[in-house]
C-alpha positions as CSV (number, residue, x, y, z in Angstrom):
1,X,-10.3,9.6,-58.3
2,X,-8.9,10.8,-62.0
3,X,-5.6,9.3,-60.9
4,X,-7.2,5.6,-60.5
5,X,-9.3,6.2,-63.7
6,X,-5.9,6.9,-65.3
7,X,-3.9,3.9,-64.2
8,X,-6.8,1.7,-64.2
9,X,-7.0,3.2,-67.8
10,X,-3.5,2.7,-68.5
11,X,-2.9,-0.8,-66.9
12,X,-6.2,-2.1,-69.8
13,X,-4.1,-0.6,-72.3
14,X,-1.0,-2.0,-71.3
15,X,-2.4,-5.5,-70.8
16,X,-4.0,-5.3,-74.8
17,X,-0.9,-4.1,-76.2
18,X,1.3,-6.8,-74.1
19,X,-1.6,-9.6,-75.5
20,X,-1.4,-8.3,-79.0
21,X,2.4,-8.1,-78.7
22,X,2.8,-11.7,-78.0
23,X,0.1,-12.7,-80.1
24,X,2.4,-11.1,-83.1
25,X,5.5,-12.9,-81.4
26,X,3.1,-16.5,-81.6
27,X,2.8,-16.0,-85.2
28,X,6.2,-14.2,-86.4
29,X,7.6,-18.0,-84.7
30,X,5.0,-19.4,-86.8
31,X,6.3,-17.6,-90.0
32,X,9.5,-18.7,-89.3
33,X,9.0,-22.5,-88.2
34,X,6.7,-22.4,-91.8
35,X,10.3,-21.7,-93.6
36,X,11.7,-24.5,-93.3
37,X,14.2,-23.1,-90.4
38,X,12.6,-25.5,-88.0
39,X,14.3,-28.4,-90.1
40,X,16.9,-27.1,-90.1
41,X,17.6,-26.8,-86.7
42,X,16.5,-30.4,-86.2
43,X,19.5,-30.9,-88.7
44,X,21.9,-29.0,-86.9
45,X,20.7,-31.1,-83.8
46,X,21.3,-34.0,-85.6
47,X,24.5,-33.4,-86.7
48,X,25.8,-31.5,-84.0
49,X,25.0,-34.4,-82.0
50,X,26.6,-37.3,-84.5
51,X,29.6,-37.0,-81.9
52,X,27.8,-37.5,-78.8
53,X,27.7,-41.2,-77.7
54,X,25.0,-43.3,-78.0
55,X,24.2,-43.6,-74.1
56,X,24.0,-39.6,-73.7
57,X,22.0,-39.1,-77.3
58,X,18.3,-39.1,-75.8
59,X,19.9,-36.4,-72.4
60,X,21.6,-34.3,-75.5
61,X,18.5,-34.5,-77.7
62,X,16.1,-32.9,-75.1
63,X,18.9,-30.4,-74.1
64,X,19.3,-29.4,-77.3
65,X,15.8,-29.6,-78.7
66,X,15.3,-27.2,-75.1
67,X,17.7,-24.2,-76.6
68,X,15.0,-23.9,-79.1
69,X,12.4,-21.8,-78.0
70,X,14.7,-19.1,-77.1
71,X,16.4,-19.3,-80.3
72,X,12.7,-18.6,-82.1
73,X,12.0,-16.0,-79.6
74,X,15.1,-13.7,-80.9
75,X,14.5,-14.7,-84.5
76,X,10.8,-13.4,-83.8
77,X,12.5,-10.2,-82.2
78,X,14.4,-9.7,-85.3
79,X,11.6,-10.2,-87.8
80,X,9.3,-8.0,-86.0
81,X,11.5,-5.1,-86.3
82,X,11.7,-5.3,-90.2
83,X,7.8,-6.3,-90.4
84,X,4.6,-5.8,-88.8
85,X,2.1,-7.5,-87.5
86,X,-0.3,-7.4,-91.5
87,X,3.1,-8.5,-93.2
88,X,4.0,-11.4,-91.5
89,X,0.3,-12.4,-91.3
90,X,0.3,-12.5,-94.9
91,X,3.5,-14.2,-95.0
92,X,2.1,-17.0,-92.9
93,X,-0.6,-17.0,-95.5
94,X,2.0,-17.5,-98.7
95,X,3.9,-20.4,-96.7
96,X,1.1,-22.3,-95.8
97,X,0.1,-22.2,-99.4
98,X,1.5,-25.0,-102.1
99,X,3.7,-22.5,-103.6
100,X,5.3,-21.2,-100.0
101,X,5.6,-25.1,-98.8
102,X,7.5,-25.6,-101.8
103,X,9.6,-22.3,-101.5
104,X,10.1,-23.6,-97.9
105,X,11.3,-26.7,-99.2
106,X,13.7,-25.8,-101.6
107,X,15.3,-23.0,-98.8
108,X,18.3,-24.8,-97.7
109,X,19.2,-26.1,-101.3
110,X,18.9,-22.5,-103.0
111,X,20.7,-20.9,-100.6
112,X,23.7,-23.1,-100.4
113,X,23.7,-22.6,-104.5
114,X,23.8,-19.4,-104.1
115,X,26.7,-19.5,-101.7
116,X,28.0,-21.1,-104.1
117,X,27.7,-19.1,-106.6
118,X,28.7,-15.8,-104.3
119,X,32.0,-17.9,-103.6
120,X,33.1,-18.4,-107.7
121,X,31.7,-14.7,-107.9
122,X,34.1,-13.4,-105.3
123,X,37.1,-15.3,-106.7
124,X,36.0,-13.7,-109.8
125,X,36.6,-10.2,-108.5
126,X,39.5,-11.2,-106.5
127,X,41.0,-12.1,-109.5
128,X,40.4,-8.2,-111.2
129,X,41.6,-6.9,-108.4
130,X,44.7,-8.2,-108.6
131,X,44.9,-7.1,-112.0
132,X,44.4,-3.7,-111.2
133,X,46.8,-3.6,-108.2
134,X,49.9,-4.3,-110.1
């Protein structure tokens, strides 16, 4: 009888941490789609799919648009290994406010200045280097 009280016991717990586990894997995709990664991906869709013919556009839109959920899944799987479940809570806070949405909006912009900027940077120190290997 203390055998079935365990598993019984064990199965509840089980079952609670498996809901609360994907309830933090619901809103981790949130976080991210909240980003501004969901555009994106819509982008990459887009332009990815500029070489697909017309006729074959709508079959490679819903393929493509079908890869997605998968590809949110592992992000989630990455993000909740560097945060928990309070953190990205509050994150989802910060991007639904006006100062996140506009963070989230200015994403892709910043961080192709910043390439960029890492790109002149590293011809920079390319260019000591050499000096100091002669």
């Amino acid at each position: 009888m203390k055998k079935l009280i365990y598993v019984i016991a064990f199965l509840y717990a089980f079952t609670i941490q498996a809901q609360d586990n994907a309830e933090f894997k619901a809103q981790t995709i949130e976080f991210i789609k909240l980003t501004g990664t969901a555009d994106a991906f819509n982008n990459a869709i887009s332009q990815i799919g500029a070489m697909v013919p017309e006729d074959k556009k709508e079959a490679y839109t819903k393929e493509a648009n079908g890869t997605l959920e998968d590809l949110y899944g592992q992000l989630a799987d990455v993000y909740m290994k560097e945060f928990t479940k309070e953190d990205i809570a509050q994150l989802v806070v910060f991007y639904k406010s006006d100062l996140g949405k506009k963070l989230a909006s200015k994403q892709t912009d910043l961080a192709q200045a910043g390439m960029s900027i890492g790109q002149s940077w590293g011809m920079e120190l390319s260019q000591i280097a050499q000096k100091y290997s002669n």
